[in-house]
C-alpha beads as a LAMMPS data file, in Angstrom:
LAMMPS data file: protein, C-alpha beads

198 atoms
197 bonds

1 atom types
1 bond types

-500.0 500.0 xlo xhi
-500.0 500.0 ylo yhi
-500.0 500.0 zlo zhi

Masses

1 110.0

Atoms # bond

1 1 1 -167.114 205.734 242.142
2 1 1 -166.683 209.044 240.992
3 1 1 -165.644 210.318 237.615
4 1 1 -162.620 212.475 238.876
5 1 1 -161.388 209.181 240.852
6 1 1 -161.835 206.698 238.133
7 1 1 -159.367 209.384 236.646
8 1 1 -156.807 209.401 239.117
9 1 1 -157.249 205.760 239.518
10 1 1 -156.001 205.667 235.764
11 1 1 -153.327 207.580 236.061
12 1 1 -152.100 207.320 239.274
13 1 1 -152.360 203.685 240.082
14 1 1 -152.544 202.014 236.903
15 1 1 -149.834 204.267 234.992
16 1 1 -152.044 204.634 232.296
17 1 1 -151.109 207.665 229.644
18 1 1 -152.858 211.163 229.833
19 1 1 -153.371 210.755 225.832
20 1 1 -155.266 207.164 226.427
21 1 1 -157.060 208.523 229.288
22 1 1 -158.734 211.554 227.078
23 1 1 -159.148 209.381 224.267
24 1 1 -161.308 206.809 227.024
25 1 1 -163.417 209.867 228.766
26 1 1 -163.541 212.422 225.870
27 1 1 -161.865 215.053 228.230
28 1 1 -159.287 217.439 226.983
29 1 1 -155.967 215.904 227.989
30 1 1 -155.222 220.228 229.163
31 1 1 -158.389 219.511 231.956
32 1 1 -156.770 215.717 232.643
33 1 1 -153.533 217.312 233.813
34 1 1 -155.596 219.915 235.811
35 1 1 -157.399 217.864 237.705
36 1 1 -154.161 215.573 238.582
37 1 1 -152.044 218.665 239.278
38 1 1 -154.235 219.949 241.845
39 1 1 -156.012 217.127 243.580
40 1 1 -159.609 217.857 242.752
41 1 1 -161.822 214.657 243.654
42 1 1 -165.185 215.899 241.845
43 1 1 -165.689 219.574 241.119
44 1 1 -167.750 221.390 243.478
45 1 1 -169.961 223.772 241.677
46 1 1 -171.694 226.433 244.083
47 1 1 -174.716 227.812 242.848
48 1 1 -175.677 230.896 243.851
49 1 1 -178.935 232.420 245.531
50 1 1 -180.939 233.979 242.611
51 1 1 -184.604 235.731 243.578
52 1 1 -187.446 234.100 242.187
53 1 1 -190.518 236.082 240.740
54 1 1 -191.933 233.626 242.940
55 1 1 -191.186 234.940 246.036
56 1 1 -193.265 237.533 246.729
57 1 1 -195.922 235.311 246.634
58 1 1 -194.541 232.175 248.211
59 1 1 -196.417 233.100 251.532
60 1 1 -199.729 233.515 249.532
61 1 1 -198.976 229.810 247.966
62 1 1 -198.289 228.292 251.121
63 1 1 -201.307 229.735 252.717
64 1 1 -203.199 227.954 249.758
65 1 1 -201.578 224.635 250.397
66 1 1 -202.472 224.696 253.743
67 1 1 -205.772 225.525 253.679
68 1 1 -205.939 223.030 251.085
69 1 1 -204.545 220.417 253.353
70 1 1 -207.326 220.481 255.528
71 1 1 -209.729 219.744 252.706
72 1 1 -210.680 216.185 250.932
73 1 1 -208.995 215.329 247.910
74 1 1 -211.247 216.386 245.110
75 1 1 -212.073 219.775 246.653
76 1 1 -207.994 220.924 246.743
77 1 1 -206.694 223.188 244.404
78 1 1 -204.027 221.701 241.504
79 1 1 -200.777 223.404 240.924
80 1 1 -202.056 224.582 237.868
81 1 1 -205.189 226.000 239.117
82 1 1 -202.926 227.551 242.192
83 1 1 -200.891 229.030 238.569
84 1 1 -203.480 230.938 236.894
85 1 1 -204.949 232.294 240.470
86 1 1 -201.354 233.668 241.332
87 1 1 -201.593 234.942 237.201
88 1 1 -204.591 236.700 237.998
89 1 1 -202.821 238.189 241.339
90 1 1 -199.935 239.492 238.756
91 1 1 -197.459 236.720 238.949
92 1 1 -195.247 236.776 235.710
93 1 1 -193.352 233.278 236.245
94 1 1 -193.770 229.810 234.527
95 1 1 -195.800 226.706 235.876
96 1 1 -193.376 224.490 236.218
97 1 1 -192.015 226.997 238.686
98 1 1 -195.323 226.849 241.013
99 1 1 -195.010 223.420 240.745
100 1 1 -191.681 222.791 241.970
101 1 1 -192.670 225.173 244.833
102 1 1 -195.704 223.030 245.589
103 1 1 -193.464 219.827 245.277
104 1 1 -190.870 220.874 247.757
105 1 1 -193.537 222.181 249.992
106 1 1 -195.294 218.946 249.954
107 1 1 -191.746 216.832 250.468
108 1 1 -190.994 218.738 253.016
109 1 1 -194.086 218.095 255.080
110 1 1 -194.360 214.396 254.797
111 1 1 -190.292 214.683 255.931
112 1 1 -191.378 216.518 259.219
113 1 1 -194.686 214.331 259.090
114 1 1 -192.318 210.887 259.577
115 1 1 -189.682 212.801 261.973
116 1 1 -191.763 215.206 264.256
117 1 1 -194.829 216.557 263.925
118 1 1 -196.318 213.043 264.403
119 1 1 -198.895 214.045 266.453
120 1 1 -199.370 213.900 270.421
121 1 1 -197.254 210.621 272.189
122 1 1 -199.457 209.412 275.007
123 1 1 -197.389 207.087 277.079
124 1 1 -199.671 204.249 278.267
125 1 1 -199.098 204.016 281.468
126 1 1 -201.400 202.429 284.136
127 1 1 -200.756 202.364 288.286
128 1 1 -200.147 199.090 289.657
129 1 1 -202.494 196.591 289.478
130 1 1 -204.680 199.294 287.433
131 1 1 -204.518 196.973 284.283
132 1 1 -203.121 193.664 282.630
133 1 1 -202.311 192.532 279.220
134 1 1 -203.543 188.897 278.437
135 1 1 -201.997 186.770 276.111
136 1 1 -201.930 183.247 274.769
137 1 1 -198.709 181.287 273.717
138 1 1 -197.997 177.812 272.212
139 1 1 -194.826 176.130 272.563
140 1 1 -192.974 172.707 272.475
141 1 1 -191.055 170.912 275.646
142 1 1 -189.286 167.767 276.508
143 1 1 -190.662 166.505 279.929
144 1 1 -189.517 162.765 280.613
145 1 1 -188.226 162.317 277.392
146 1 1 -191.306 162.899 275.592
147 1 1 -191.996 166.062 273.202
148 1 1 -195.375 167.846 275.249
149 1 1 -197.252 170.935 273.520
150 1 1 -197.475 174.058 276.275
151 1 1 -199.897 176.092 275.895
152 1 1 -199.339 179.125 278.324
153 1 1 -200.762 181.806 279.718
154 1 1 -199.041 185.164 279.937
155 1 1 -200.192 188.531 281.694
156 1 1 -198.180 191.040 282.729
157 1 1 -199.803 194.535 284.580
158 1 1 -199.778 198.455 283.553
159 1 1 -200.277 197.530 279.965
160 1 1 -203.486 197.049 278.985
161 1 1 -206.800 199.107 278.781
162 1 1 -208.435 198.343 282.333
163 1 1 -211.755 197.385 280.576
164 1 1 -210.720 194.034 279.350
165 1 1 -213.370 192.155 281.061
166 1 1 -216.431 190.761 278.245
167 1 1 -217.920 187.320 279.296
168 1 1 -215.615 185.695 276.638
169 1 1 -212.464 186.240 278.739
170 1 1 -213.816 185.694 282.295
171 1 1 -212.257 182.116 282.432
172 1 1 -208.906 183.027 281.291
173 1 1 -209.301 185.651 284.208
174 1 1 -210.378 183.375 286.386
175 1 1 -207.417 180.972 285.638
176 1 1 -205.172 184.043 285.953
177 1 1 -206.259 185.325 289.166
178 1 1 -205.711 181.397 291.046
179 1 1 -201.961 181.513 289.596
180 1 1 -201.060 185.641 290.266
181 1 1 -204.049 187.446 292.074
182 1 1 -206.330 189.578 289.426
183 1 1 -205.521 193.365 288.804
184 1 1 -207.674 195.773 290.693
185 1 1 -209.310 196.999 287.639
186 1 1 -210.437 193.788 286.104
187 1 1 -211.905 192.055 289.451
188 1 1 -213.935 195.116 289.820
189 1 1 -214.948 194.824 286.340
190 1 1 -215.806 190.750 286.317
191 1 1 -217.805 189.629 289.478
192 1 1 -216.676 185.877 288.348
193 1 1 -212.899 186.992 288.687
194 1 1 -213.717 188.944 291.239
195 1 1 -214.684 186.337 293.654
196 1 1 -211.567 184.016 293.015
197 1 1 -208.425 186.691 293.824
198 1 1 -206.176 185.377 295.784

Bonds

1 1 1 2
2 1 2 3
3 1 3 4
4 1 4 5
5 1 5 6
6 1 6 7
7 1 7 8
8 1 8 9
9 1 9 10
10 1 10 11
11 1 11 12
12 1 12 13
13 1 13 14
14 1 14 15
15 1 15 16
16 1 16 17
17 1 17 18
18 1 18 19
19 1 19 20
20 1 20 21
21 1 21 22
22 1 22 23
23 1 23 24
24 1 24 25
25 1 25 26
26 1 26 27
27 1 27 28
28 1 28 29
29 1 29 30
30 1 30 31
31 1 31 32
32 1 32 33
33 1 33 34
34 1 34 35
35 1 35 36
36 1 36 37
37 1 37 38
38 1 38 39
39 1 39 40
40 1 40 41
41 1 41 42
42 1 42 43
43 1 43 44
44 1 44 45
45 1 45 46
46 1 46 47
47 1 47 48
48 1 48 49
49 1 49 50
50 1 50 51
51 1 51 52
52 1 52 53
53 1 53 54
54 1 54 55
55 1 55 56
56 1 56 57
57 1 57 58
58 1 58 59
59 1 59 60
60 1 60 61
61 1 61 62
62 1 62 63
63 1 63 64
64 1 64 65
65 1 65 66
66 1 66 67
67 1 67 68
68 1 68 69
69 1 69 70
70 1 70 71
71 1 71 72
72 1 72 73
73 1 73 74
74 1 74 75
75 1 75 76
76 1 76 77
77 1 77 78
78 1 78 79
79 1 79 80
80 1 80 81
81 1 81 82
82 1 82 83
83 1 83 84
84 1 84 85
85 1 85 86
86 1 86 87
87 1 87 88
88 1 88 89
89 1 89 90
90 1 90 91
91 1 91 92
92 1 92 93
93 1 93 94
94 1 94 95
95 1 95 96
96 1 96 97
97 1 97 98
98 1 98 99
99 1 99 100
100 1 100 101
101 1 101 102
102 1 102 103
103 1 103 104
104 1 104 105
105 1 105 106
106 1 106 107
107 1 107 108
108 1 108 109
109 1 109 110
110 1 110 111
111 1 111 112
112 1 112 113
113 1 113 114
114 1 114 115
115 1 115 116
116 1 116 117
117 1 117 118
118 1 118 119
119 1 119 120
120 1 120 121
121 1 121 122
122 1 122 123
123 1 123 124
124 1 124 125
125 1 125 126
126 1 126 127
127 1 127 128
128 1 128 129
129 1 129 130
130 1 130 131
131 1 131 132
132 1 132 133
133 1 133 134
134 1 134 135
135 1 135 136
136 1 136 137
137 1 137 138
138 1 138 139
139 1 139 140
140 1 140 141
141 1 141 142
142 1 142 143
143 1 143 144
144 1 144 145
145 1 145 146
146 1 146 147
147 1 147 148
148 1 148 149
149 1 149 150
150 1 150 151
151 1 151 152
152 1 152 153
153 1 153 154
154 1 154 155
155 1 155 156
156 1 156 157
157 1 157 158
158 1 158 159
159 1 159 160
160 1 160 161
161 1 161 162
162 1 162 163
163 1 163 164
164 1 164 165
165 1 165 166
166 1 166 167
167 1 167 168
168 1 168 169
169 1 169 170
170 1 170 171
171 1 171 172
172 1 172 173
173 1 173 174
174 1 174 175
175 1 175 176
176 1 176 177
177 1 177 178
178 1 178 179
179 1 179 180
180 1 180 181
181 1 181 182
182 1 182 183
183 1 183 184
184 1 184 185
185 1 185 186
186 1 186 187
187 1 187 188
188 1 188 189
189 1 189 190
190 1 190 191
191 1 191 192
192 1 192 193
193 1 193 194
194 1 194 195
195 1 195 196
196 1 196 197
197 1 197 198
């Protein structure tokens, strides 16, 4: 909760005296009555847009960083080696201002990193019967009144890589293609699956 409402909570709801609410917060009981008589919540403070000695050479320090980012770890430049070289270029500011700059930068790109610029999306998507996705499940039934273990087989087509077949998988195939027919892809692939689509 904010200050301002913890105020007006005070005052307002509990009844509690302007005198015993400045002697509580330390506020002049002048700026209590203020802030009642008009309403404010919290103070807005609007700060205004001040140049930086930094700007003129913001492009030439993000053209650093990126270059940078291409680099391994130990070969990138530090802020404060990024400092002195924008020194030697006549920059007049602090450190600590460079490195805010480079600490925004950097927050900013793992922000767009996370939301956008995530790279290329490849859908996978395969044309019937092009590919399958095999998988194995284990669960528990009642069949005649007795608790049976299944284990089950589940494929489903267009999800997989097409090149699924290795000798290791060629009887799960094979028991795959007597219960649904075997994908065009993998029959081609496994001569042993191959010969028992239905």
């Amino acid at each position: 909760m904010g200050f301002l409402k913890v105020i007006r909570t005070w005052a307002l709801r509990d009844k509690m005296p302007i005198r015993e609410i400045a002697r509580r917060t330390g506020i002049a009981r002048n700026t209590i009555k203020k802030y009642l008589r008009e309403g404010i919540v919290e103070p807005a403070f609007q700060t205004p847009d001040r140049p930086s000695k930094l700007d003129p050479y913001a492009a030439q320090l993000t053209g650093w960083l990126v270059s940078d980012q291409r680099k391994s770890r130990k070969e990138r430049r530090t802020a404060k080696l990024m400092h002195a070289d924008l020194v030697e270029l006549g920059y007049e500011g602090s450190y600590e201002r460079v490195a805010a700059f480079v600490r925004e930068w950097k927050g900013e790109r793992q922000r767009a990193y996370h939301t956008t610029d995530r790279g290329v999306f490849v859908p996978l998507v395969f044309q019937p019967g092009e590919a399958f996705q095999f998988d194995w499940s284990e669960d528990w039934a009642y069949v005649g009144g007795e608790r049976i273990k299944l284990q089950v087989a589940i494929s489903s087509c267009r999800t997989a890589a097409p090149s699924l077949c290795e000798p290791i998988f060629c009887k799960r195939m094979r028991c795959c293609s007597t219960l649904i027919g075997m994908p065009f892809a993998s029959s081609k692939a496994c001569p042993v699956a191959a010969s028992t689509t239905i």
